[in-house]
MDTraj code that builds the backbone (N, CA, C; nanometers):
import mdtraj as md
import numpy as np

residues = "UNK UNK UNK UNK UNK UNK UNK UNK UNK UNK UNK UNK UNK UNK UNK UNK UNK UNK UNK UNK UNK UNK UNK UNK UNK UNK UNK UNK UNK UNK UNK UNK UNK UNK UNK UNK UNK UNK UNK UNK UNK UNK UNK UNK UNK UNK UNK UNK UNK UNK UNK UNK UNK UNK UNK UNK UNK UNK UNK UNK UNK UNK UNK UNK UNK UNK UNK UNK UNK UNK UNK UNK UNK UNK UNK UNK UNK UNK UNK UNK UNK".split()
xyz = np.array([
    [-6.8518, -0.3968, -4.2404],
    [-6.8391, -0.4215, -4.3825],
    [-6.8194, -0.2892, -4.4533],
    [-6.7460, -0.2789, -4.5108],
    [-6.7189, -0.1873, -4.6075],
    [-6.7178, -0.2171, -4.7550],
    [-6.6272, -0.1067, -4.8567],
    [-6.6654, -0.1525, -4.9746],
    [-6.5715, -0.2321, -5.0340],
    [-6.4605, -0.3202, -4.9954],
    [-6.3860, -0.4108, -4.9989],
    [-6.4804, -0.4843, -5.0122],
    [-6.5493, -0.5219, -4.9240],
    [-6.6679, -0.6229, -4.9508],
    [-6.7546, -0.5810, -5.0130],
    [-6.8265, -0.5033, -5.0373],
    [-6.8913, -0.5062, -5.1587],
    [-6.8280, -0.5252, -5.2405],
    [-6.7041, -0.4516, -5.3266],
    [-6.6446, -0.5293, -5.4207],
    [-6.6217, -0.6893, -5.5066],
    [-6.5916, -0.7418, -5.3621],
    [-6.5727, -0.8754, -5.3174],
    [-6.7709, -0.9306, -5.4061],
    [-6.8558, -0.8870, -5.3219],
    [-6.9891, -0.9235, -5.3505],
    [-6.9937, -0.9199, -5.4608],
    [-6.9831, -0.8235, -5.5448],
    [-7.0550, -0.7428, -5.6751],
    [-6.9200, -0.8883, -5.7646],
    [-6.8400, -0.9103, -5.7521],
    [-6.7158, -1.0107, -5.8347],
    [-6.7686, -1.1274, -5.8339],
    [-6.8117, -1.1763, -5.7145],
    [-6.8206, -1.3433, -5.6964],
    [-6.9805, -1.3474, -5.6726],
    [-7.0742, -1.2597, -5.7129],
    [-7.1976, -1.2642, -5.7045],
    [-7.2272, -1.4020, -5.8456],
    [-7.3545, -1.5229, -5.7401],
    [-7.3874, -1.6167, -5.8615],
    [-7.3218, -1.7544, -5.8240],
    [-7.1597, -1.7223, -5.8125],
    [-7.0858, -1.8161, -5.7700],
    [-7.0966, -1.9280, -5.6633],
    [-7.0304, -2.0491, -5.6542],
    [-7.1186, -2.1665, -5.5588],
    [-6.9651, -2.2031, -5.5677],
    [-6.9172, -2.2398, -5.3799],
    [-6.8138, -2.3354, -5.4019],
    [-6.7912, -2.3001, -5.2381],
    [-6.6604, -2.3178, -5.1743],
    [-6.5702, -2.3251, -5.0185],
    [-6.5220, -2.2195, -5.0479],
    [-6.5138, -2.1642, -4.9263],
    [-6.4165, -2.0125, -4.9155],
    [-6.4148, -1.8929, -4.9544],
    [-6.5476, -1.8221, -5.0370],
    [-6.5370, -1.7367, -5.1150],
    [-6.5874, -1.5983, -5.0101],
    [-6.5187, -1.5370, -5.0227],
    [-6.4979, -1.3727, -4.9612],
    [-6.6515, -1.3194, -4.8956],
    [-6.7269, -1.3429, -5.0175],
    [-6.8320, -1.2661, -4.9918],
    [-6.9396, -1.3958, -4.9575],
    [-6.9386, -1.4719, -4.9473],
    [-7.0138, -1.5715, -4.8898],
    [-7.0523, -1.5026, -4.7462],
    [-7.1326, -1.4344, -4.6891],
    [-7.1468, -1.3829, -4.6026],
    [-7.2065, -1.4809, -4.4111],
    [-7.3430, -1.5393, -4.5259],
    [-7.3903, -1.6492, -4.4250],
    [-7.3385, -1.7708, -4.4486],
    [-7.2083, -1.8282, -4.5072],
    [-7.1644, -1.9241, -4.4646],
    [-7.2392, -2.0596, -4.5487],
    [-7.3665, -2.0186, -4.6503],
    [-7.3978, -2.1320, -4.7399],
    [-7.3298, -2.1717, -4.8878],
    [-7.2072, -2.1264, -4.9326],
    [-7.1425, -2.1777, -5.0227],
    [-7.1908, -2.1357, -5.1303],
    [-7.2823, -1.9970, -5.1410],
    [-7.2959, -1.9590, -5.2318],
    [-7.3203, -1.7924, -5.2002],
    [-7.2930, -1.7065, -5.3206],
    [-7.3193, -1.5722, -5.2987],
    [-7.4265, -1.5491, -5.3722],
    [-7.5341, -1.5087, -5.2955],
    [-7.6885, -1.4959, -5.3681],
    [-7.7277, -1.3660, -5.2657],
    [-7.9062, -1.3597, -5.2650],
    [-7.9447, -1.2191, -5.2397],
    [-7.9557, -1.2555, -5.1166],
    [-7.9345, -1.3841, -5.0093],
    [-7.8907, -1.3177, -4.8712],
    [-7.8023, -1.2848, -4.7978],
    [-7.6694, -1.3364, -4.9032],
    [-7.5495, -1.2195, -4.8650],
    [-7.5852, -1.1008, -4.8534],
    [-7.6573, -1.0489, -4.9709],
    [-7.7071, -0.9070, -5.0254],
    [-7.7401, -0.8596, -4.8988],
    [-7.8188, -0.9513, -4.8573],
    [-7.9135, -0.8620, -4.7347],
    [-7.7791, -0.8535, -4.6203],
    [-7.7197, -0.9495, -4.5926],
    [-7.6726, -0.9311, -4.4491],
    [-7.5411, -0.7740, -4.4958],
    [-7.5096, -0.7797, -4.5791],
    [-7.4398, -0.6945, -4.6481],
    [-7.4884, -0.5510, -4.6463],
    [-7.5713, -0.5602, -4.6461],
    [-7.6590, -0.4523, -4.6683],
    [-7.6903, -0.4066, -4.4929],
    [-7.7160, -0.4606, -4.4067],
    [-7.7799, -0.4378, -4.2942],
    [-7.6464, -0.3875, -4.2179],
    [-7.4965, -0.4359, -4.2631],
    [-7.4105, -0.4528, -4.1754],
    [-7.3166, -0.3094, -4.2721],
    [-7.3429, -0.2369, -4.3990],
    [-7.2617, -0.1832, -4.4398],
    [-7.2424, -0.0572, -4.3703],
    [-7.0849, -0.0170, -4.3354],
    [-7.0203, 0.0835, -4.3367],
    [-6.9811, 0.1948, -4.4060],
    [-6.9888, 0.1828, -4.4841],
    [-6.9337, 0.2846, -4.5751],
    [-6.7629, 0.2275, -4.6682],
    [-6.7445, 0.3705, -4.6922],
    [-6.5875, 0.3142, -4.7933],
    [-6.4635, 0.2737, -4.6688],
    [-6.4006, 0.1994, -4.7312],
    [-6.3036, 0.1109, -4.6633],
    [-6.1979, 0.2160, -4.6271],
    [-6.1047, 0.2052, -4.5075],
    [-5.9909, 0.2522, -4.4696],
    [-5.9030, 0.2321, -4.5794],
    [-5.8701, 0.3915, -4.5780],
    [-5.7236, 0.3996, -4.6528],
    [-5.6174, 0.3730, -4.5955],
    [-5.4823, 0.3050, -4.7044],
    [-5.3741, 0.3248, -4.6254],
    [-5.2992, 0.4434, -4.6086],
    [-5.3256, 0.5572, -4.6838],
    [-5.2339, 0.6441, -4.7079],
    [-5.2754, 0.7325, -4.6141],
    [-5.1992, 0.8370, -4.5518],
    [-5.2023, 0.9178, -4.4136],
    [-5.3428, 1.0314, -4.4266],
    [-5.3721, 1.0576, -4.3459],
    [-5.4685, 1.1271, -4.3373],
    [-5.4252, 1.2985, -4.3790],
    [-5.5143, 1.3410, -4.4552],
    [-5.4465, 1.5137, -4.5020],
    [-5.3990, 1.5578, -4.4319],
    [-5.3402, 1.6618, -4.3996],
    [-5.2612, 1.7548, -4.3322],
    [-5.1822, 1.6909, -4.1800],
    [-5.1324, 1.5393, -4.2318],
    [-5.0729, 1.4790, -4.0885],
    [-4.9109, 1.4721, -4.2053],
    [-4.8434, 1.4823, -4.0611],
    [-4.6743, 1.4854, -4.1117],
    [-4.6640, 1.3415, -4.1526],
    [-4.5524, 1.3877, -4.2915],
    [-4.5307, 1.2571, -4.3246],
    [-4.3371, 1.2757, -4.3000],
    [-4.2873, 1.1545, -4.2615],
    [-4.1359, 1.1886, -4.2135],
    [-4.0785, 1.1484, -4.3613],
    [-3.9552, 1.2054, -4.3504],
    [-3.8819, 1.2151, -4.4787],
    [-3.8172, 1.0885, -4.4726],
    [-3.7941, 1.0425, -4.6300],
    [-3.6667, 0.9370, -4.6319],
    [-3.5398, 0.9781, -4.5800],
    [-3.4771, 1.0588, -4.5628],
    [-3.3539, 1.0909, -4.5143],
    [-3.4007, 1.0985, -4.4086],
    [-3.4869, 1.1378, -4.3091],
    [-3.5153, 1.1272, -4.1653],
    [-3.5343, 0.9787, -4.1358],
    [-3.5611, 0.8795, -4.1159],
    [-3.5661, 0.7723, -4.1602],
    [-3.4451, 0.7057, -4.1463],
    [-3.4164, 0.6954, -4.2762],
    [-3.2301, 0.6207, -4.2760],
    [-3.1531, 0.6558, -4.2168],
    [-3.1474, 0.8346, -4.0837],
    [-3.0582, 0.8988, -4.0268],
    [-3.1200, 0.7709, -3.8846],
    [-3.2637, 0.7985, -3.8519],
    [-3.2813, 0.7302, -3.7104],
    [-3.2088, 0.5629, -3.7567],
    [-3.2592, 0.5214, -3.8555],
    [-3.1823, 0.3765, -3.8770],
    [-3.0281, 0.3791, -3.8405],
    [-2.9479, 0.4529, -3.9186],
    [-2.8394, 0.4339, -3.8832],
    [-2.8297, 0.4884, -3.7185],
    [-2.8622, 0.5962, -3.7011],
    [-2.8240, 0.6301, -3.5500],
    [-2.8618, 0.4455, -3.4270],
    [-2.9626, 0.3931, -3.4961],
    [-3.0206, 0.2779, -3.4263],
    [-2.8943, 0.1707, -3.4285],
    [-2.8806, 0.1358, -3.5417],
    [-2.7938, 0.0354, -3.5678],
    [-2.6302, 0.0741, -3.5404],
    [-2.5806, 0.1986, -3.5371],
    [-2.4714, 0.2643, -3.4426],
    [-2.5062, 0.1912, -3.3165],
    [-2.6460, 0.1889, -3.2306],
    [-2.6064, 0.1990, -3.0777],
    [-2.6194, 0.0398, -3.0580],
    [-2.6674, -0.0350, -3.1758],
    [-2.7052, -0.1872, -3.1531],
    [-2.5396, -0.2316, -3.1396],
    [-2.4650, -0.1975, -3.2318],
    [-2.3305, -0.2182, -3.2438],
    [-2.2589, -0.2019, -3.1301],
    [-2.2387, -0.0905, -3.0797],
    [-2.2236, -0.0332, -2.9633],
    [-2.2101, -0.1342, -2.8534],
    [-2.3813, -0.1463, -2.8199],
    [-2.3934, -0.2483, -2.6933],
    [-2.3022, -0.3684, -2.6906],
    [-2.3488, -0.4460, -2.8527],
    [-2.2380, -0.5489, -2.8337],
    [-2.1260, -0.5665, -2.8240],
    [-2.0553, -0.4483, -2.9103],
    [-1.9222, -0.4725, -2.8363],
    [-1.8647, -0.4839, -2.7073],
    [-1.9954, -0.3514, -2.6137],
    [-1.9392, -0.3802, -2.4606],
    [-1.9650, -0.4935, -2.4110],
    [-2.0284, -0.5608, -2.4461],
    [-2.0500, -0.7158, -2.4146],
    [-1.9750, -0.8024, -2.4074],
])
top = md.Topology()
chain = top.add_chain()
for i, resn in enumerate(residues, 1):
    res = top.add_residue(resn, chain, resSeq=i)
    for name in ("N", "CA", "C"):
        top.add_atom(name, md.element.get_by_symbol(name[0]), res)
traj = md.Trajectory(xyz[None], top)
């Protein structure tokens, strides 16, 4: 659990109904023993999507060069076909 879910908790905390995010134990409502299992099971802050500091990021023109070089050799094959 991370803080996606807490988020999730702290929004729909109170709430009673099917399906809700933070419903943790599965009784149709978010009350203080979500809290707890939430609590026992938390991780910390949620995975980012964005790259980690000092890792290469490839360029858009690097990119659209391997695409086209790709779709050159897709062409390719089929014609010898």
């Amino acid at each position: 659990m991370d803080s996606d879910d807490y988020n999730f908790f702290v929004s729909s905390f109170g709430q009673q109904g099917v399906g809700l995010a933070a419903d943790f134990d599965g009784d149709y409502d978010v009350d203080l023993a979500d809290f707890a299992i939430l609590r026992a099971n938390y991780t910390g802050a949620a995975s980012s999507p964005l790259p980690a500091p000092g890792t290469s990021v490839p360029e858009p023109t690097s990119l659209c060069l391997l695409a086209l070089g790709g779709v050159a050799l897709i062409r390719k094959r089929r014609k010898n076909s």
